[in-house]
C-alpha positions as YAML, in Angstrom:
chain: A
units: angstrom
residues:
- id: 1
  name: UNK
  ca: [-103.81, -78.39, 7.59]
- id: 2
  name: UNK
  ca: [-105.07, -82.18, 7.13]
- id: 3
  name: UNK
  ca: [-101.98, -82.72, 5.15]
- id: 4
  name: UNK
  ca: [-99.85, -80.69, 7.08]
- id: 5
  name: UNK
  ca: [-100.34, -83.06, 10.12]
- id: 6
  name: UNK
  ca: [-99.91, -86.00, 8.16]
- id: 7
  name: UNK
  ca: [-96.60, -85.04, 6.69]
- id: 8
  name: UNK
  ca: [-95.37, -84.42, 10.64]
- id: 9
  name: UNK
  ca: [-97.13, -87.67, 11.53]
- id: 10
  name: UNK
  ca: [-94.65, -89.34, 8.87]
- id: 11
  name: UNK
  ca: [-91.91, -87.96, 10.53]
- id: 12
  name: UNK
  ca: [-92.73, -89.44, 13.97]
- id: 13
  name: UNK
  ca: [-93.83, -92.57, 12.73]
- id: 14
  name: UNK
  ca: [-90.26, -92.48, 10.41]
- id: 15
  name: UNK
  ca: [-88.29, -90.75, 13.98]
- id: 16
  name: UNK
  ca: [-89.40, -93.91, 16.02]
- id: 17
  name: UNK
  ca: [-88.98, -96.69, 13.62]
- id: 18
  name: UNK
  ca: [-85.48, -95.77, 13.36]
- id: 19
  name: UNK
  ca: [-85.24, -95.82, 17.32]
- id: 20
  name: UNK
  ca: [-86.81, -98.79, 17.28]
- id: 21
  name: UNK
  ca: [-83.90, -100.87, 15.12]
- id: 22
  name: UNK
  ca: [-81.27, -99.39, 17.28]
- id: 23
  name: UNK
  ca: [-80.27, -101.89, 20.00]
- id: 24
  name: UNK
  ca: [-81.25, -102.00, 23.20]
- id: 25
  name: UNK
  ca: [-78.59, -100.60, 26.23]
- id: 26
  name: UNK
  ca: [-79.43, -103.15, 29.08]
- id: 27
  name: UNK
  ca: [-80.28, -101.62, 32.36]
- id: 28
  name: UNK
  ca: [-77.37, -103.56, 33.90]
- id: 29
  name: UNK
  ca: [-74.67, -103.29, 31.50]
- id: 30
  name: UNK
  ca: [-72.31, -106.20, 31.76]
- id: 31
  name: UNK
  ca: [-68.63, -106.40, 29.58]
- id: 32
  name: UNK
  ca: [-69.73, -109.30, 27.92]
- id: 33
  name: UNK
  ca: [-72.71, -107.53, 26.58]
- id: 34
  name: UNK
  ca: [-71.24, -104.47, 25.91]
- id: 35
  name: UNK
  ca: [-68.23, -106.11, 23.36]
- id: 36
  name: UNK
  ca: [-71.30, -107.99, 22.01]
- id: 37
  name: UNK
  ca: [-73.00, -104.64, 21.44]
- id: 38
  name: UNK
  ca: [-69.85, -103.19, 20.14]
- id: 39
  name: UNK
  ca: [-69.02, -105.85, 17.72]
- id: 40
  name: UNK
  ca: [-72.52, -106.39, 16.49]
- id: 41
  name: UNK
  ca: [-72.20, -102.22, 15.64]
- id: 42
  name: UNK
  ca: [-69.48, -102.85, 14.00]
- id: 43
  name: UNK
  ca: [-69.96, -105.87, 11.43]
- id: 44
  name: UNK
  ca: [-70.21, -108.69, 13.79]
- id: 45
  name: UNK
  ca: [-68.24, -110.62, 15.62]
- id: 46
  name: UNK
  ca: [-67.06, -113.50, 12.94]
- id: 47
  name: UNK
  ca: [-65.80, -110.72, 10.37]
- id: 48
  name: UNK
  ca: [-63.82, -109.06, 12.97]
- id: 49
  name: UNK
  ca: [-62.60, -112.39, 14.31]
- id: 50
  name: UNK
  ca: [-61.20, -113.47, 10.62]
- id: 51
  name: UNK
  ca: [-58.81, -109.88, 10.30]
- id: 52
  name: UNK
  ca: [-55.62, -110.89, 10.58]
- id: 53
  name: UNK
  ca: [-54.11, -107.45, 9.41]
- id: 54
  name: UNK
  ca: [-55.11, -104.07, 8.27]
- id: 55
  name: UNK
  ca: [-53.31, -101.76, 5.80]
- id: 56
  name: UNK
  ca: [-54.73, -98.15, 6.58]
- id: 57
  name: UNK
  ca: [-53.95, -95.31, 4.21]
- id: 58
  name: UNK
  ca: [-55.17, -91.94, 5.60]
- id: 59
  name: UNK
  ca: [-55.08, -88.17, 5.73]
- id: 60
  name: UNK
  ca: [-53.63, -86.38, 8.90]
- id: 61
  name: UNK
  ca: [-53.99, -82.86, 9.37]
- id: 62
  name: UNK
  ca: [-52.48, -80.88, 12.69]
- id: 63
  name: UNK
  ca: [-53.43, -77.68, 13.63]
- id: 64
  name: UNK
  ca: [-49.48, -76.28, 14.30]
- id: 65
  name: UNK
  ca: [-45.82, -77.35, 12.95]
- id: 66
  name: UNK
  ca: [-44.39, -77.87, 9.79]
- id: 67
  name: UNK
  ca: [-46.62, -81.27, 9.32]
- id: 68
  name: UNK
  ca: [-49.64, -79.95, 8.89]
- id: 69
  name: UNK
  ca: [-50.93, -82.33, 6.35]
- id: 70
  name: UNK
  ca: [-49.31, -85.66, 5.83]
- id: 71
  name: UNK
  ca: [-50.26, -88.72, 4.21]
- id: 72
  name: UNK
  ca: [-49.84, -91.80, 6.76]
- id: 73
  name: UNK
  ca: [-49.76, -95.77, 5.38]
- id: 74
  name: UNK
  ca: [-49.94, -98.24, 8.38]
- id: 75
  name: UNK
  ca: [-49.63, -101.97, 8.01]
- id: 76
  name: UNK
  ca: [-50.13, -103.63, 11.18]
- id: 77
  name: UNK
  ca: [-49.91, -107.00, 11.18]
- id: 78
  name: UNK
  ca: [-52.78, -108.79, 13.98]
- id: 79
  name: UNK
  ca: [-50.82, -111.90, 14.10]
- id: 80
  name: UNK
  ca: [-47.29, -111.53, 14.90]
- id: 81
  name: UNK
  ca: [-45.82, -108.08, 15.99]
- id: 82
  name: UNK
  ca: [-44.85, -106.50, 13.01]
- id: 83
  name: UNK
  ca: [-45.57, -102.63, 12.03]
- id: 84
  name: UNK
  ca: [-44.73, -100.58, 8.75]
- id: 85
  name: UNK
  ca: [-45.34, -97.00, 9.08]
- id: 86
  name: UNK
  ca: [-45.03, -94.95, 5.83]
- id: 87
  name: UNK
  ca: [-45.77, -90.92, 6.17]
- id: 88
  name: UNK
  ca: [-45.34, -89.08, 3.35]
- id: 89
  name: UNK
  ca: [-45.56, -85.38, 3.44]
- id: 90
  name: UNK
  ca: [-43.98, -81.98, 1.54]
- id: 91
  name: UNK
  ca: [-40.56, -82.70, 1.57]
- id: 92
  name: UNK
  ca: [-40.73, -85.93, 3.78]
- id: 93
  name: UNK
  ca: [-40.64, -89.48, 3.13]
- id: 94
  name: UNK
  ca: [-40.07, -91.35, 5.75]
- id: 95
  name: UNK
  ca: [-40.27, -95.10, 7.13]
- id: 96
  name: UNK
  ca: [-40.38, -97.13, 10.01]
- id: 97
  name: UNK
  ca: [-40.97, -100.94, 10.89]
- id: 98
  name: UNK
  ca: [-40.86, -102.81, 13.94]
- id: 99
  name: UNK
  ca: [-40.71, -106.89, 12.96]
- id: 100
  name: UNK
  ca: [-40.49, -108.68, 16.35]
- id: 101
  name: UNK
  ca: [-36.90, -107.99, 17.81]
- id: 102
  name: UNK
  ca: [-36.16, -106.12, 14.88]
- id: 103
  name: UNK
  ca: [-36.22, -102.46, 13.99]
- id: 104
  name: UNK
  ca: [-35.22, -99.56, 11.79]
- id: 105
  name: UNK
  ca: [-36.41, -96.31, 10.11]
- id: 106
  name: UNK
  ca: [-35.25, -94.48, 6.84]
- id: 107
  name: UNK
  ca: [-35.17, -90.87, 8.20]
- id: 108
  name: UNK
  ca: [-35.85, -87.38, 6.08]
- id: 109
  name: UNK
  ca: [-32.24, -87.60, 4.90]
- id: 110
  name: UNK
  ca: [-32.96, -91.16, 3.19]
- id: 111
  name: UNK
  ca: [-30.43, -92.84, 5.74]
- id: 112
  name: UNK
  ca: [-31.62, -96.54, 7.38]
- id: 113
  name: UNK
  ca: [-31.07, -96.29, 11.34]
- id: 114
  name: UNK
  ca: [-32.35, -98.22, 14.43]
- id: 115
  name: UNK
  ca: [-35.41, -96.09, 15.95]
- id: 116
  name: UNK
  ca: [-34.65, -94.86, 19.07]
- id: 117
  name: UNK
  ca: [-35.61, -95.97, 22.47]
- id: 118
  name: UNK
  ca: [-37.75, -93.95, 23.05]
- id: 119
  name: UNK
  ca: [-39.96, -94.20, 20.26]
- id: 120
  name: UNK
  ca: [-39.22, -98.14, 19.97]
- id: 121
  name: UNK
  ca: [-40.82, -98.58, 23.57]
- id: 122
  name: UNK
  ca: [-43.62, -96.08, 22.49]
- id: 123
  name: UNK
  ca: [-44.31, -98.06, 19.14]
- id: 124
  name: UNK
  ca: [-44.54, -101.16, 21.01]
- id: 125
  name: UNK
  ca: [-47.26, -99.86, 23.48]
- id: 126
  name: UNK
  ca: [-49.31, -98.65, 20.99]
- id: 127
  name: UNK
  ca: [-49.19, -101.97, 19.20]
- id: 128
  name: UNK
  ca: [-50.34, -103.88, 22.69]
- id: 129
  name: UNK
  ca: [-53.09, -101.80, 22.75]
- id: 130
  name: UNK
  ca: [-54.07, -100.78, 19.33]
- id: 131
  name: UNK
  ca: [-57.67, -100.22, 18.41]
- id: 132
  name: UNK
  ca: [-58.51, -102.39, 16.00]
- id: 133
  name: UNK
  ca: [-56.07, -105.24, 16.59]
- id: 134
  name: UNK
  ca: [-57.89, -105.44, 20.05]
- id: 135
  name: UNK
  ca: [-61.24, -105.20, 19.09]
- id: 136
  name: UNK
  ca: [-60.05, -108.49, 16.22]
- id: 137
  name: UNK
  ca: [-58.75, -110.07, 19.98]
- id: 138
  name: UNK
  ca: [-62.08, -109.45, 21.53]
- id: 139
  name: UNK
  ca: [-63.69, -111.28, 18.46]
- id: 140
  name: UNK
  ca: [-61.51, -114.05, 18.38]
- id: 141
  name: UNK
  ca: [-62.28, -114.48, 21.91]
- id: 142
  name: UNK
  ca: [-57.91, -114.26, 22.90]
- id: 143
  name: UNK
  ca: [-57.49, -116.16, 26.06]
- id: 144
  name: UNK
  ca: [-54.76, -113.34, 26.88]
- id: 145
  name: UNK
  ca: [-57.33, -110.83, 27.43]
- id: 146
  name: UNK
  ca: [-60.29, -110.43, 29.77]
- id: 147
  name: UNK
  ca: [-63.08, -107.57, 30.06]
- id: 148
  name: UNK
  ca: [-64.26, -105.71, 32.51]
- id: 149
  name: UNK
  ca: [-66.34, -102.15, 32.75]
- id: 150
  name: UNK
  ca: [-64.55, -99.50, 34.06]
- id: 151
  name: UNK
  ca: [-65.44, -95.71, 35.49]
- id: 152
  name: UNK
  ca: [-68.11, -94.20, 33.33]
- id: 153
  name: UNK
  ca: [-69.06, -97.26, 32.22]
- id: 154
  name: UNK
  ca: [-66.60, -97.86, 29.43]
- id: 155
  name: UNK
  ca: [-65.18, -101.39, 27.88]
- id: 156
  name: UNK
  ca: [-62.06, -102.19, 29.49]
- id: 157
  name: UNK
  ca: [-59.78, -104.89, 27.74]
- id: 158
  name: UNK
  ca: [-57.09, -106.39, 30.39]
- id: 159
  name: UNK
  ca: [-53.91, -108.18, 29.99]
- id: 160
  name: UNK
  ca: [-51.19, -109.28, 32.13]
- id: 161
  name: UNK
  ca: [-53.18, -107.24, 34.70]
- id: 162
  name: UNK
  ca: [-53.03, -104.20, 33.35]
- id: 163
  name: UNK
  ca: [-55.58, -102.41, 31.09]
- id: 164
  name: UNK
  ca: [-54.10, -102.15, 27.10]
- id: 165
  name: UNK
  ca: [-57.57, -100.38, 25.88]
- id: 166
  name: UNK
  ca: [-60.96, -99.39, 26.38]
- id: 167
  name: UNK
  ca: [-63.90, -97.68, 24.85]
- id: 168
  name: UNK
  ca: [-66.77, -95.76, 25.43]
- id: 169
  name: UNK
  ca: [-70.13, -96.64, 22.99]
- id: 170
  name: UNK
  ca: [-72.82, -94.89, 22.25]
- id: 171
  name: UNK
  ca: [-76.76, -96.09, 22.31]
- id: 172
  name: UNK
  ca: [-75.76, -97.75, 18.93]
- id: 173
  name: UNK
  ca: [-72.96, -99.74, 20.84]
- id: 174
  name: UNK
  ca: [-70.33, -97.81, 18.18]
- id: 175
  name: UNK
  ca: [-67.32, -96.09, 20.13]
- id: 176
  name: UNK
  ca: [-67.32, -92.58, 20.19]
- id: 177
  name: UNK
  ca: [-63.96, -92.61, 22.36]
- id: 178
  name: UNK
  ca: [-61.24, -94.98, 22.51]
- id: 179
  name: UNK
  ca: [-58.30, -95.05, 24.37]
- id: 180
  name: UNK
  ca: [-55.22, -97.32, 25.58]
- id: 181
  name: UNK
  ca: [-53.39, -98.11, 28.87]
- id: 182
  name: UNK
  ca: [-53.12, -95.38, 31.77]
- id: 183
  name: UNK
  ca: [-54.20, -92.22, 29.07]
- id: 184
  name: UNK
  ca: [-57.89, -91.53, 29.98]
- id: 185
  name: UNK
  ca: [-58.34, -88.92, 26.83]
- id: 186
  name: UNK
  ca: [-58.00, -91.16, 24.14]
- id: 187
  name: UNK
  ca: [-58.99, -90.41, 20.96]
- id: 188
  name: UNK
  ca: [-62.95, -89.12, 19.64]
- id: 189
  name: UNK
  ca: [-64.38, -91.25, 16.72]
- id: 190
  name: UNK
  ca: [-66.36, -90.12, 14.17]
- id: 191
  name: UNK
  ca: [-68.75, -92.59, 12.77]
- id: 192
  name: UNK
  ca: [-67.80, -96.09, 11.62]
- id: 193
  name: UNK
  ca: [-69.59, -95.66, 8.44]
- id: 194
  name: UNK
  ca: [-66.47, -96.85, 5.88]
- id: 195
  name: UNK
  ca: [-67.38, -100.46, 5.36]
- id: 196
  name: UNK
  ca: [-64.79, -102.80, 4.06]
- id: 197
  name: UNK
  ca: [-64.30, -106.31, 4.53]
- id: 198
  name: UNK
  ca: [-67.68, -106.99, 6.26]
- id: 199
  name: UNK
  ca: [-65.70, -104.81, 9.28]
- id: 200
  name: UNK
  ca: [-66.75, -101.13, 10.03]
- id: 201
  name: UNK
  ca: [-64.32, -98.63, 10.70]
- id: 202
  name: UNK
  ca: [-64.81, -94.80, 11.72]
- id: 203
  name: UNK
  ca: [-64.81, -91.80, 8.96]
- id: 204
  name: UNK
  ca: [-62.59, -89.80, 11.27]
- id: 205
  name: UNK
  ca: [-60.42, -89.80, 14.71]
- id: 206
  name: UNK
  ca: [-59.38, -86.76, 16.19]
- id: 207
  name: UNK
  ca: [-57.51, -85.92, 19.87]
- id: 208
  name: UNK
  ca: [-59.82, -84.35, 22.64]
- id: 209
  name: UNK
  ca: [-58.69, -80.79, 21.51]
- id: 210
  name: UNK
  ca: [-58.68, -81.04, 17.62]
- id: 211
  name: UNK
  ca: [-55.07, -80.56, 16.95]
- id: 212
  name: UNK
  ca: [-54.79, -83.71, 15.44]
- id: 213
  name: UNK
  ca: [-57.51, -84.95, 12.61]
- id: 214
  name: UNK
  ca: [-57.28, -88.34, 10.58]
- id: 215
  name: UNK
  ca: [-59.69, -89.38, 7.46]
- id: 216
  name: UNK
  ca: [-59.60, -92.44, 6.08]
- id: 217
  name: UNK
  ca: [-58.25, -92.98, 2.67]
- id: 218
  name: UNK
  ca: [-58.48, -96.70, 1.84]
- id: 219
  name: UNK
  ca: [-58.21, -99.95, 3.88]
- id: 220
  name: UNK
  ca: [-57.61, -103.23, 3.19]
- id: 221
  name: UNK
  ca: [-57.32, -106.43, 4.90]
- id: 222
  name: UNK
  ca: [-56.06, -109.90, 4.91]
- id: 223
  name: UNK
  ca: [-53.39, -109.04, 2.91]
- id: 224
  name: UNK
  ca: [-50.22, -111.28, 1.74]
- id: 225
  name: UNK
  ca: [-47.67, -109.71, 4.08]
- id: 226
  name: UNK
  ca: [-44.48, -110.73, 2.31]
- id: 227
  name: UNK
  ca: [-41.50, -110.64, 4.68]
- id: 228
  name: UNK
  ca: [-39.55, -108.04, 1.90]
- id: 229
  name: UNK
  ca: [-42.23, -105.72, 3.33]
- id: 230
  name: UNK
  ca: [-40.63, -105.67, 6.66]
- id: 231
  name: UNK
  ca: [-37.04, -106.49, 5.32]
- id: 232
  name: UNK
  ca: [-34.64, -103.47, 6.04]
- id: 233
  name: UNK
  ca: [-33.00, -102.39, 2.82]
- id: 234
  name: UNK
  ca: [-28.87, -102.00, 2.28]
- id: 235
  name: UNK
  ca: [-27.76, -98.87, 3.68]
...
């Protein structure tokens, strides 16, 4: 019995030191402190600040349609707007890259064509408010940009007077939901275990509902982004 209690007063003692290293939420919760929390979570504040792009290779699985598994290679590039987005799939191959003014995809059929409107305009939100291009912005302290806390308590990041992102964190000050301009969903995070870099970045992402899953592959960062990348090739 004697050792019985010890062994459960190891796991107390063991239960509360761990609550004891995880940081404090203040009682009055301000957005300065909560990207502080945030970006203390997730490496610190000068690693983030020093990304200047990302190339993410991951696994996306959705739960209807033909797609149900692809394989999805995004270069973003934190520094200038230019995105390369590579999904690869059974029986697909496709491309598409955004380089300032510049545009075009390589569709299933292997032809080179302008992306559409559309989907141009859509790309080009996404990169405004993309995740971890503005939580780099937020660590480099971007004039553009200011904070604020929003309903529910969640980071806000503003520019030109509208919101481009925000994110919820938990007791850890990691984001468990993230989300960008008017959509108040977002997208659920799993934990930012995979460590790269000296930057943390979540496991998983999923939408609200499941349908769509991502796992991280690979990252890297800080890579030589040659201009060929970017380049569209002869048709």
């Amino acid at each position: 019995m004697n050792a019985a209690r010890a062994l459960l007063a190891g796991w107390l003692l063991a239960g509360a030191t761990v609550f004891a290293q995880a940081p404090a939420v203040p009682a009055v919760p301000t957005a300065e402190g909560e990207a502080e929390r945030m970006l203390a979570a997730l490496g610190g504040r000068a690693a983030w600040a020093g990304v200047k792009n990302t190339v993410n290779d991951s696994q996306q699985n959705r739960a209807t349609g033909e797609l149900a598994v692809v394989r999805a290679v995004i270069t973003i590039d934190f520094e200038r707007p230019r995105v390369r987005i590579e999904t690869r799939g059974t029986n697909l191959d496709v491309v598409r890259v955004i380089d300032g003014d510049k545009h075009w995809r390589r569709m299933r059929d292997g032809k080179i064509a302008p992306i559409p409107d559309d989907v141009l305009a859509d790309d080009r939100k996404w990169y405004a408010g993309h995740v971890y291009r503005t939580i780099h912005r937020i660590a480099a302290r971007d004039p553009a940009i200011t904070l604020r806390l929003g309903k529910d308590g969640r980071l806000e990041v503003v520019e030109k007077g509208a919101r481009i992102a925000w994110f919820k964190l938990d007791p850890r000050g990691e984001p468990y939901n993230f989300g960008a301009h008017e959509n108040d969903a977002g997208t659920l995070s799993g934990p930012w275990d995979f460590e790269h870099g000296g930057i943390r970045h979540p496991l998983w992402v999923s939408s609200p509902d499941g349908t769509w899953r991502a796992n991280i592959k690979t990252l890297a960062i800080n890579v030589p982004l040659k201009d060929e990348l970017f380049a569209q090739p002869a048709k």
